[in-house]
ZAMARGU-4260 file (C-alpha; in steps of 0.2 Angstrom, whole numbers, plus 5000, padded with zeros to 4 digits):
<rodrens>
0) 4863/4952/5277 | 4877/4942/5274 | 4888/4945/5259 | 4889/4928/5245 | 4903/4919/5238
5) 4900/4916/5222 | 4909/4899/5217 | 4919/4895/5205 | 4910/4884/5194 | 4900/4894/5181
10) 4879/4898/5186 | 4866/4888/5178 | 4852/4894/5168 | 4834/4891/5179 | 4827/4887/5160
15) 4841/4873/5159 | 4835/4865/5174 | 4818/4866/5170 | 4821/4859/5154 | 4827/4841/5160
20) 4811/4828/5156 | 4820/4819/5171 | 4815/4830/5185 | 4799/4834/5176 | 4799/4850/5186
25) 4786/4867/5182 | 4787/4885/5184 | 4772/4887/5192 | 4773/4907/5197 | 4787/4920/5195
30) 4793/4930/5181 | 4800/4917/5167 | 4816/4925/5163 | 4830/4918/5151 | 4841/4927/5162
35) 4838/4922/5179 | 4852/4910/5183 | 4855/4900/5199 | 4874/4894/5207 | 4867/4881/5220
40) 4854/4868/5227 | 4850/4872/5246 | 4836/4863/5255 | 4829/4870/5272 | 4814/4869/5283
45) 4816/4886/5292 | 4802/4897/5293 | 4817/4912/5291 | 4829/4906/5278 | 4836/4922/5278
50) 4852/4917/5290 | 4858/4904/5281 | 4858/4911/5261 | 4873/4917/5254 | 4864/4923/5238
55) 4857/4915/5219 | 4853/4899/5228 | 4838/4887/5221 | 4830/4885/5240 | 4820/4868/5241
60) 4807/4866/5254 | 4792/4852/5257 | 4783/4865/5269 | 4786/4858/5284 | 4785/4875/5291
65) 4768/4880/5286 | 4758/4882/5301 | 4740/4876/5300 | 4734/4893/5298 | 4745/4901/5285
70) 4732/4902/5273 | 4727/4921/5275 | 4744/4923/5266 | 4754/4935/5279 | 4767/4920/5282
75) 4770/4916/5265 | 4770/4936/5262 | 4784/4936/5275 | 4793/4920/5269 | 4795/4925/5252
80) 4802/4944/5257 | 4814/4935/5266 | 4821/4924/5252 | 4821/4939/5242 | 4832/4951/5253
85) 4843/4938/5255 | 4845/4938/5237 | 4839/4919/5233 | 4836/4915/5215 | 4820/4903/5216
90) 4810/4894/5227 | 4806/4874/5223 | 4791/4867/5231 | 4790/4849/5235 | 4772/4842/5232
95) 4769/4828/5246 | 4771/4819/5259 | 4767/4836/5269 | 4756/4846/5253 | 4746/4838/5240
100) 4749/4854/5231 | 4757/4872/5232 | 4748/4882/5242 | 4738/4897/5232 | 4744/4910/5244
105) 4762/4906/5241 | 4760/4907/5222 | 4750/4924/5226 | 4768/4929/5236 | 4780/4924/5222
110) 4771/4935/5210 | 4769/4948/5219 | 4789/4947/5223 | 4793/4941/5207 | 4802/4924/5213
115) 4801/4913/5200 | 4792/4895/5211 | 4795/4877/5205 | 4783/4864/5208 | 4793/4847/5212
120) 4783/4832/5207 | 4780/4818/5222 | 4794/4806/5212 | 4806/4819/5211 | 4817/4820/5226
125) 4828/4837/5231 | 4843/4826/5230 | 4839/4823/5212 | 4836/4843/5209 | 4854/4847/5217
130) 4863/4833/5208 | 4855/4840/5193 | 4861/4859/5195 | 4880/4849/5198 | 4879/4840/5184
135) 4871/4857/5170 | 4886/4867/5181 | 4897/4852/5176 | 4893/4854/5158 | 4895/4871/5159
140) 4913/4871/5167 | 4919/4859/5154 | 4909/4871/5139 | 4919/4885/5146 | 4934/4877/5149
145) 4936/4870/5130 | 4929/4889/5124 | 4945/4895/5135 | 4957/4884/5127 | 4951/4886/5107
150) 4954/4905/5113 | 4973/4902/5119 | 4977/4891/5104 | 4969/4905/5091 | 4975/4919/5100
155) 4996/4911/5098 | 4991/4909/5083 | 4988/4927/5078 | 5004/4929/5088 | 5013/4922/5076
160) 5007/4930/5059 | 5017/4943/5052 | 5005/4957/5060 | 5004/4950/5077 | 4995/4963/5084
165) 4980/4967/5074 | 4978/4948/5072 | 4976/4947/5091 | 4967/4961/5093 | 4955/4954/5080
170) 4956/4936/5087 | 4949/4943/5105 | 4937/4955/5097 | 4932/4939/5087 | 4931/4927/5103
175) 4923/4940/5118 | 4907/4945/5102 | 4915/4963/5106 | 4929/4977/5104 | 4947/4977/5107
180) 4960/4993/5108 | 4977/4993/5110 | 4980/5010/5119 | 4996/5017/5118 | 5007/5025/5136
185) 5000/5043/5131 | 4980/5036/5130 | 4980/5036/5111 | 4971/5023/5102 | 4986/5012/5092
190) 4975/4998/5085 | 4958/4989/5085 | 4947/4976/5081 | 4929/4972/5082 | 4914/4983/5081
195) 4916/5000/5090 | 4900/5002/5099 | 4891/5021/5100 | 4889/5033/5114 | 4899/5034/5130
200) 4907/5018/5128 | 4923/5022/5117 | 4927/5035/5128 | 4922/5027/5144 | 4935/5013/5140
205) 4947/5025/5136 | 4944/5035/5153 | 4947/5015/5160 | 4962/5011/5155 | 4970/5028/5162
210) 4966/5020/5179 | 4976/5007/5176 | 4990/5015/5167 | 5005/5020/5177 | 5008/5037/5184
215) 5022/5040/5174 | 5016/5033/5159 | 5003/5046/5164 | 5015/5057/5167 | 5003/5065/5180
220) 4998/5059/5202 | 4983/5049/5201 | 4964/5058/5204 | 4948/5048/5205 | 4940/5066/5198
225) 4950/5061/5182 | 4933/5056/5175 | 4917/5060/5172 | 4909/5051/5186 | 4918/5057/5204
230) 4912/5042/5212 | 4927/5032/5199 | 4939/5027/5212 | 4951/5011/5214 | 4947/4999/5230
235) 4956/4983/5238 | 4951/4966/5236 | 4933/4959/5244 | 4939/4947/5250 | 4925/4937/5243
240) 4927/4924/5226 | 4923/4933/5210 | 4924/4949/5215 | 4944/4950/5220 | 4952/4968/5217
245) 4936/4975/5215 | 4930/4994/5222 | 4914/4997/5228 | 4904/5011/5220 | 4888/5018/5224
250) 4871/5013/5222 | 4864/5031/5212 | 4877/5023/5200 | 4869/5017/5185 | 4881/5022/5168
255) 4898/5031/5165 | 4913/5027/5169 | 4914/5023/5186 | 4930/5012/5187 | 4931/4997/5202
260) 4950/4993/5198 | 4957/4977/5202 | 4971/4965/5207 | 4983/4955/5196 | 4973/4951/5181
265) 4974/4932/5185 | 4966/4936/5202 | 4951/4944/5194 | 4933/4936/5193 | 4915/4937/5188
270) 4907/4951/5198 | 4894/4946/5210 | 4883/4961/5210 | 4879/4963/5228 | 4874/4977/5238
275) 4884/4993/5232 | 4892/4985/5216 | 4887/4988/5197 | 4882/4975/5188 | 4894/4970/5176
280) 4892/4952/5172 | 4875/4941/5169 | 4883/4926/5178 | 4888/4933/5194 | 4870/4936/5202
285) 4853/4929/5198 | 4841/4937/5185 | 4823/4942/5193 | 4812/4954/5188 | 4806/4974/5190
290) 4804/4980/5208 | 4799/4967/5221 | 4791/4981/5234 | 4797/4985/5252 | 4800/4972/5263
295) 4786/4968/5272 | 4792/4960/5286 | 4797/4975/5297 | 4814/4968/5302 | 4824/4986/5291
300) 4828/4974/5275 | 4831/4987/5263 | 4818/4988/5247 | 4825/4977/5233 | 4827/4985/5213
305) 4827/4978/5197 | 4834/4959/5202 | 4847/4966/5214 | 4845/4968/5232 | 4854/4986/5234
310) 4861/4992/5251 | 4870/5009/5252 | 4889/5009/5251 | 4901/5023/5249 | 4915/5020/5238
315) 4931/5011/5245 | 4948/5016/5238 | 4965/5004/5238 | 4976/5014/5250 | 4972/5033/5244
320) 4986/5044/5241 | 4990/5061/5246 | 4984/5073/5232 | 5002/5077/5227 | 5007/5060/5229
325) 5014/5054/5212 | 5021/5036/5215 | 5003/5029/5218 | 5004/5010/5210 | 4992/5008/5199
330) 4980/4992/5198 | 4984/4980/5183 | 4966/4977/5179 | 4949/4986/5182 | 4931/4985/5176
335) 4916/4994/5174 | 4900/4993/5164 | 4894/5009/5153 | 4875/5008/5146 | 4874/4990/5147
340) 4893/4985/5138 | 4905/4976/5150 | 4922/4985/5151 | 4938/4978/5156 | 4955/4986/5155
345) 4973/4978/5156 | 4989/4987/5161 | 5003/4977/5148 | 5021/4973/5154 | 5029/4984/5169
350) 5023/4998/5169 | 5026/5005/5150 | 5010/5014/5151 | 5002/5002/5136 | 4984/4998/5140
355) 4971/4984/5130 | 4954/4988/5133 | 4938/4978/5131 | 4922/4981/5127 | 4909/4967/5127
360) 4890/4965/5126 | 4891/4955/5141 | 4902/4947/5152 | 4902/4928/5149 | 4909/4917/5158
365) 4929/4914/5152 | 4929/4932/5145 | 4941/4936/5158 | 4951/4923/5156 | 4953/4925/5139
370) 4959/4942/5139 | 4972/4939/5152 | 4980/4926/5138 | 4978/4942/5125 | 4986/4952/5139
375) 5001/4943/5139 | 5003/4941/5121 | 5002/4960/5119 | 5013/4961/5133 | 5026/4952/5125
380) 5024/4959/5106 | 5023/4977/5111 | 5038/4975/5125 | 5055/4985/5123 | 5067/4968/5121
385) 5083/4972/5133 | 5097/4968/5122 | 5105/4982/5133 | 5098/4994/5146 | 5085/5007/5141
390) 5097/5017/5150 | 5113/5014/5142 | 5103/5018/5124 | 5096/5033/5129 | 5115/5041/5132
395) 5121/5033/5116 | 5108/5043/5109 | 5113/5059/5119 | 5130/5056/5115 | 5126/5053/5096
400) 5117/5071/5095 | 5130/5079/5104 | 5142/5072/5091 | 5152/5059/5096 | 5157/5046/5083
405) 5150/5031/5080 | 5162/5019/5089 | 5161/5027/5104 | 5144/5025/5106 | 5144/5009/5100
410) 5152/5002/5118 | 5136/5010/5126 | 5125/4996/5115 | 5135/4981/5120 | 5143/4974/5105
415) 5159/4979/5093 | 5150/4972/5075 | 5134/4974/5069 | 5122/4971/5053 | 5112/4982/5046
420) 5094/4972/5042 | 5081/4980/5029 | 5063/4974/5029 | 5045/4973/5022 | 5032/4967/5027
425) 5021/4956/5012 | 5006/4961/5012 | 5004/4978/5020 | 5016/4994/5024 | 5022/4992/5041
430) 5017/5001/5057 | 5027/5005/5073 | 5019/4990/5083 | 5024/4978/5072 | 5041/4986/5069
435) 5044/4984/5087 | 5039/4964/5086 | 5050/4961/5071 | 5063/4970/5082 | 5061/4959/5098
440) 5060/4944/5084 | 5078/4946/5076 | 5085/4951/5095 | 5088/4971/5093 | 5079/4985/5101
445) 5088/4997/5088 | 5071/4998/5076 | 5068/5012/5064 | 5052/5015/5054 | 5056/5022/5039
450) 5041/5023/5025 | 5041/5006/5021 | 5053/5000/5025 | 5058/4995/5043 | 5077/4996/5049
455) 5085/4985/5062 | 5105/4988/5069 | 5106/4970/5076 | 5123/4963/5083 | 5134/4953/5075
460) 5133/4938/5086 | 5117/4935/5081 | 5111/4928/5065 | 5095/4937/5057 | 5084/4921/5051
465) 5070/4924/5040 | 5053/4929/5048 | 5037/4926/5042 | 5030/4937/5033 | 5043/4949/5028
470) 5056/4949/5015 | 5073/4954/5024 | 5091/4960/5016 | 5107/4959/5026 | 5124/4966/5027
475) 5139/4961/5029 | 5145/4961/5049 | 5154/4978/5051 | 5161/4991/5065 | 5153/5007/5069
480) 5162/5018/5057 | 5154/5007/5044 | 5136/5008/5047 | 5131/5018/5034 | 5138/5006/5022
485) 5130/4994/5030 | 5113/5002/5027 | 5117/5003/5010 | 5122/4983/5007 | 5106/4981/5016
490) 5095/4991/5005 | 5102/4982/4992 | 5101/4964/4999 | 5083/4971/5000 | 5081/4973/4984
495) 5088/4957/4978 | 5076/4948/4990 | 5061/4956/4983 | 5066/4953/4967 | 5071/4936/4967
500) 5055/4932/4982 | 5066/4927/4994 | 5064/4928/5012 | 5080/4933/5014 | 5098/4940/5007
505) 5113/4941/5013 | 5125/4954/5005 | 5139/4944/5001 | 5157/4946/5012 | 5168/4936/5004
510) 5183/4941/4998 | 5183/4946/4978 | 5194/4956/4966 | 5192/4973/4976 | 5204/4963/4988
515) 5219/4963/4977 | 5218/4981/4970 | 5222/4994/4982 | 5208/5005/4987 | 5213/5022/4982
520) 5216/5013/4964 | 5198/5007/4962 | 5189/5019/4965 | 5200/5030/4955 | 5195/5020/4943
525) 5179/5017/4946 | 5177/5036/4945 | 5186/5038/4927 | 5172/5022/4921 | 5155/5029/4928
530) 5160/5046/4925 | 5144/5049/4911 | 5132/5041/4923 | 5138/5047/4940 | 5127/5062/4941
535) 5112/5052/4937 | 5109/5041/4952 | 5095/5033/4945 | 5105/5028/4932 | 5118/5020/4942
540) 5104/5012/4954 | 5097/5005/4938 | 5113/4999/4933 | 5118/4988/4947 | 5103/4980/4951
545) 5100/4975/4931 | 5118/4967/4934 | 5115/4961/4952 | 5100/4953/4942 | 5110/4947/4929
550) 5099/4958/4915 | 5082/4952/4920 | 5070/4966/4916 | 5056/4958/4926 | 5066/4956/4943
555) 5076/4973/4940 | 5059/4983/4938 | 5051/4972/4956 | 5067/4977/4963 | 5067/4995/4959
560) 5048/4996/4960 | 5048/5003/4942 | 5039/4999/4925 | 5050/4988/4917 | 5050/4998/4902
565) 5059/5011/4911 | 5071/4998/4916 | 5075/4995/4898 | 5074/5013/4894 | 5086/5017/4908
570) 5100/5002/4903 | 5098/5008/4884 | 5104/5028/4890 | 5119/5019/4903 | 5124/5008/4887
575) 5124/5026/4877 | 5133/5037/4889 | 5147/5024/4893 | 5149/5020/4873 | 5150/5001/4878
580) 5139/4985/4875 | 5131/4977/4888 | 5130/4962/4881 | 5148/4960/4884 | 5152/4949/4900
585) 5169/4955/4900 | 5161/4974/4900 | 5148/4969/4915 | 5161/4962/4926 | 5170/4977/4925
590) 5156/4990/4926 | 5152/4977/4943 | 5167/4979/4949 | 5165/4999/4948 | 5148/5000/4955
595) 5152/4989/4970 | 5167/5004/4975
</rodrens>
C-alpha cells in the first residue's frame, strides 16, 4: 500500500463540507463523526481505487463502473474494502446521468465498513465539491496562520516581563489548552504552567525530554530501555511531509512513553498516523469509526482498527550506537502520545541539557509551530550569555578557591574594572531562571542569587540601565581588590532605590571632602566619632541610611525594611550614645563624612 503525504495545508472537517447550503450535499451512510476529517478531493472511475490513494482523500465517483449486475452487493463489498485499506476518508456519490440514486447495496457496504458516503445532488458537480474542500482548507490556513502569529506576538511579550520565564511558560500552556515544564540539564522540573494532567503523563513527558537531552547533559550513553516502554527508540526522518524526524513504533503500542524523536524542531510536522505509527494528532489522518472487519477482498490487505489501517513495523532508530557509545547526538525534538494527551519535547540552546515539554489534549494544527517560537525564547532567557568563555570562568573560579587574589583572576574574566549591581525584583522573590535573564540582560554571566537579592559583577564598559521590573543599586566602577566595597556601595545604592522607588541608583563617584583628608586620618577619625555606636551595626546601618535619606522616617524604614518606629527608636539611641543633636546640619555632615569611611 502506498504510504501518504500529508500536505501542508491543514485537513477539513467532513461536517464543514457538508455544512455548505451550496453543495447541498447529505451523509447518506457511515458513521457521523465530528472527527473524521478529509485533506483532498479526488475523482475516479476505477473499479480498484486502491493504487491511486495516498490516504484521507474525499473519493468522488458517478458509478461508471458499476456493472449491470452489481446488485448482489459482492462488488460494492470489494469496492468499499478497497477504499478503506487504502485509508480513504469518504466516498461521495454522484446521483445522475449514470444513477438516479445510490445504489442500496453500496449504502449496506459503507455501513458495514463504516465509510462515511455522500450523496451529490445532479446540480452539484465534483469540481464544485473539490473547490469547496480548497477554499474550507483556505480558511483554515489563514485561521491557523493568524492563531500562529497572536502566539508569537504574546509569547515576546511574556518575554519581556520581569519574570520571563513563567510568563512564557504560562503564555504557551495558555495558547496550546495544555501543560508546559521547563525541565532543568539534571531532569528536574524548574517551572510550569497550565494544568498538570493525572496518571502517566507527568512522568511520561518527563521520560520524553531525556530523549532529547544531551548525553552529557545526561551525563550517561544513550539506551532506548531508559523508559518504561522498550520499544521507545529514536528513528530518521520518513521522508514523507508531516511526519519528518519521526521513529516508527510498534502497532501493540497503545500508551506509555514510547518516544518517535525527531529532527530540528522547525522540520517537525503533524503526524500522519499510518501503518506502524501512534496517533498523536487528530489532523494528520481521517477519523472513521470502530473495527471495519477483514478485508474481504482476498488480495492480503491487512484487517483495519479503530480508524487506522495498521500494518506491522518494527521500530526504526536514527543511526544506533554501540551500547558504550557516549557521544550519540541527541534529537532536538520528539513526540509521543500517553493516554490520549499529545507530547512534545524540545532540546533548548546547544546542548545545555535544558528541556521544555508539552503536554496538550490534542494536537491542533499550529501547536507545533508555536512551541518552536516558545523554544527559542526559553533558549535565549535560560542561555549562559558569553561575555567570556565558560572555560576561562571556570579556572577563575578554581583559581579563586585555591586562593589567588582577586586581580589575578580578574584577567581570566576579561575586563580591569567592574560594578557591583544589587537587585530585586518588584513583585516577587527572585529565582535562579530569572537571575540568569537579568544577567544576560545587563551583559554579565557573573550572577549570584542570594535570598532576595540577586548579585551581578558586570564590567565596567558597560553601563547597567534600568530593567523592568527590578529596582537596581550600582557602584562605583572599581578594580578587583575593591569588590567587596563595591558590594557594599551597591547594597547601599539598593537600598536608596527602594526607598526613594527608583529603578535605579548609582552610588555616587565623584570626588568629595574624603579627597582632601588623607586616609589614614579619616578614618582615625571616623573611629574616635562612631566609637559609642560601632559595635552596634544596626545602629550604624540605621544611621546612614536616615542621613542618606536626609531624616525621612518613612523612606529609612522601606529601605531598611523595618517599622518606622524602630527607625525613630533607633536614631533616638545614636543621638544618645554620641551626646550630639541630629538636628544639627553641621553634626550630620560630619557624622556623613565618618560613616562613608
Amino acid at each position: 500500500m502506498p504510504d501518504p503525504s500529508v500536505p501542508p495545508t491543514p485537513p477539513v472537517p467532513l461536517a464543514a463540507l457538508l455544512a455548505r447550503e451550496d453543495l447541498a450535499l447529505r451523509q447518506i451512510a457511515g458513521p457521523s463523526d465530528p472527527a473524521t476529517v478529509i485533506h483532498w478531493a479526488h475523482t475516479s472511475e476505477m473499479a480498484d481505487p486502491y493504487p491511486y490513494l495516498l490516504g484521507g482523500e474525499l473519493l468522488l465517483t458517478a458509478g461508471v463502473h458499476v456493472p449491470e449486475a452489481a446488485g448482489s452487493g459482492a462488488y460494492f463489498d470489494d469496492y468499499v474494502s478497497r477504499i478503506v485499506a487504502a485509508g480513504g476518508a469518504a466516498l461521495g456519490f454522484g446521483v445522475a446521468p449514470v444513477h438516479d440514486t445510490v445504489p442500496r447495496a453500496l449504502v449496506e457496504a459503507c455501513d458495514a465498513y463504516e465509510l462515511p458516503l455522500i450523496e451529490v445532488p445532479p446540480r452539484t458537480t465534483f469540481s464544485g465539491v473539490a473547490r469547496a474542500v480548497w477554499q474550507l482548507m483556505a480558511q483554515a490556513r489563514l485561521a491557523e496562520l493568524r492563531r500562529v502569529t497572536e502566539a508569537q506576538q504574546s509569547l515576546a511579550a511574556a518575554a519581556s516581563r520581569p519574570d520571563p520565564v513563567p510568563a512564557v511558560l504560562r503564555q504557551l500552556a495558555q495558547r496550546v489548552s495544555g501543560w508546559a515544564v521547563l525541565y532543568g540539564p539534571e531532569g528536574t522540573e524548574l517551572a510550569a504552567a497550565g494544568r498538570e494532567p493525572g496518571g502517566a503523563v507527568p512522568r511520561g513527558l518527563a521520560e520524553l525530554a531525556g530523549v532529547v537531552r544531551p548525553v552529557t547533559a545526561r551525563g550517561t550513553g544513550f539506551s532506548p530501555s531508559r523508559t518504561d516502554d522498550p520499544a521507545a527508540s529514536a528513528g530518521p526522518a520518513t521522508g514523507r511531509p508531516g511526519t519528518a524526524g519521526r521513529a516508527g513504533t510498534s502497532p501493540s503500542q497503545t500508551d506509555g512513553p514510547a518516544a518517535r524523536a525527531g529532527g530540528p524542531a522547525a522540520s517537525v510536522g503533524p503526524a500522519t498516523d499510518r501503518p506502524g505509527e501512534l496517533a498523536d494528532a487528530p489532523s494528520s489522518r481521517p477519523a472513521g469509526g470502530p473495527a471495519r472487519g477483514a478485508d474481504r477482498t482476498g488480495s492480503g490487505s491487512p484487517a483495519t482498527t479503530g480508524r487506522l489501517t495498521r500494518r506491522p513495523a518494527p521500530p526504526t532508530v536514527d543511526a544506533p550506537p554501540s551500547p558504550s557509545s557516549t557521544t550519540r547526538p541527541a534529537p532536538t525534538s520528539a513526540t509521543d502520545t500517553v493516554a490520549g494527551t499529545h507530547l512534545a519535547a524540545y532540546a533548548l540552546g546547544a546542548g545545555q541539557g535544558f528541556v521544555l515539554g508539552v503536554a496538550s489534549p490534542e494536537g491542533v494544527p499550529g501547536d507545533h509551530t508555536i512551541a518552536s517560537v516558545a523554544a527559542v525564547l526559553l533558549a535565549l532567557l535560560t542561555g549562559e550569555h558569553q561575555s567570556g568563555s565558560g572555560a576561562a570562568r571556570s579556572s577563575a573560579l578554581v583559581r579563586l578557591l585555591l586562593g589567588a587574589p582577586p586581580q589575578d583572576v580578574a584577567v581570566l574574566l576579561g575586563a580591569e574594572r567592574w560594578v557591583v549591581v544589587h537587585a530585586r525584583p518588584d513583585a516577587h522573590a527572585p529565582d535562579a531562571v530569572a537571575a540568569s535573564a537579568l544577567g544576560a540582560a545587563l551583559g554579565s554571566p557573573l550572577v549570584d542569587l542570594a535570598g532576595d537579592v540577586v548579585r551581578v559583577l558586570v564590567p565596567a564598559d558597560r553601563e547597567a540601565q534600568p530593567q523592568h521590573g527590578w529596582t537596581l543599586g550600582v557602584s562605583a566602577p572599581v578594580s578587583p581588590p575593591e569588590w567587596p566595597a563595591a558590594d557594599t556601595q551597591a547594597a547601599r545604592a539598593l537600598a536608596r532605590a527602594r526607598a526613594t522607588r527608583s529603578a535605579l541608583v548609582r552610588h555616587g563617584s565623584h570626588p568629595g571632602l574624603s579627597a582632601l583628608v588623607p586616609a589614614d586620618e579619616a578614618e582615625a577619625h571616623a573611629r574616635a566619632l562612631l566609637a559609642p555606636i560601632a559595635d552596634t551595626p544596626a545602629l550604624t546601618d540605621t544611621l546612614r541610611t536616615w542621613l542618606s535619606l536626609h531624616g525621612s522616617w518613612d523612606r529609612t524604614a522601606v529601605a531598611l525594611a523595618v517599622h518606622r518606629n524602630t527607625v525613630r527608636q533607633r536614631v533616638a539611641r545614636c543621638a544618645s550614645l554620641l551626646d550630639t543633636d541630629l538636628d544639627d546640619p553641621d553634626v550630620r555632615m560630619e557624622l556623613w563624612f565618618a560613616l562613608r569611611q
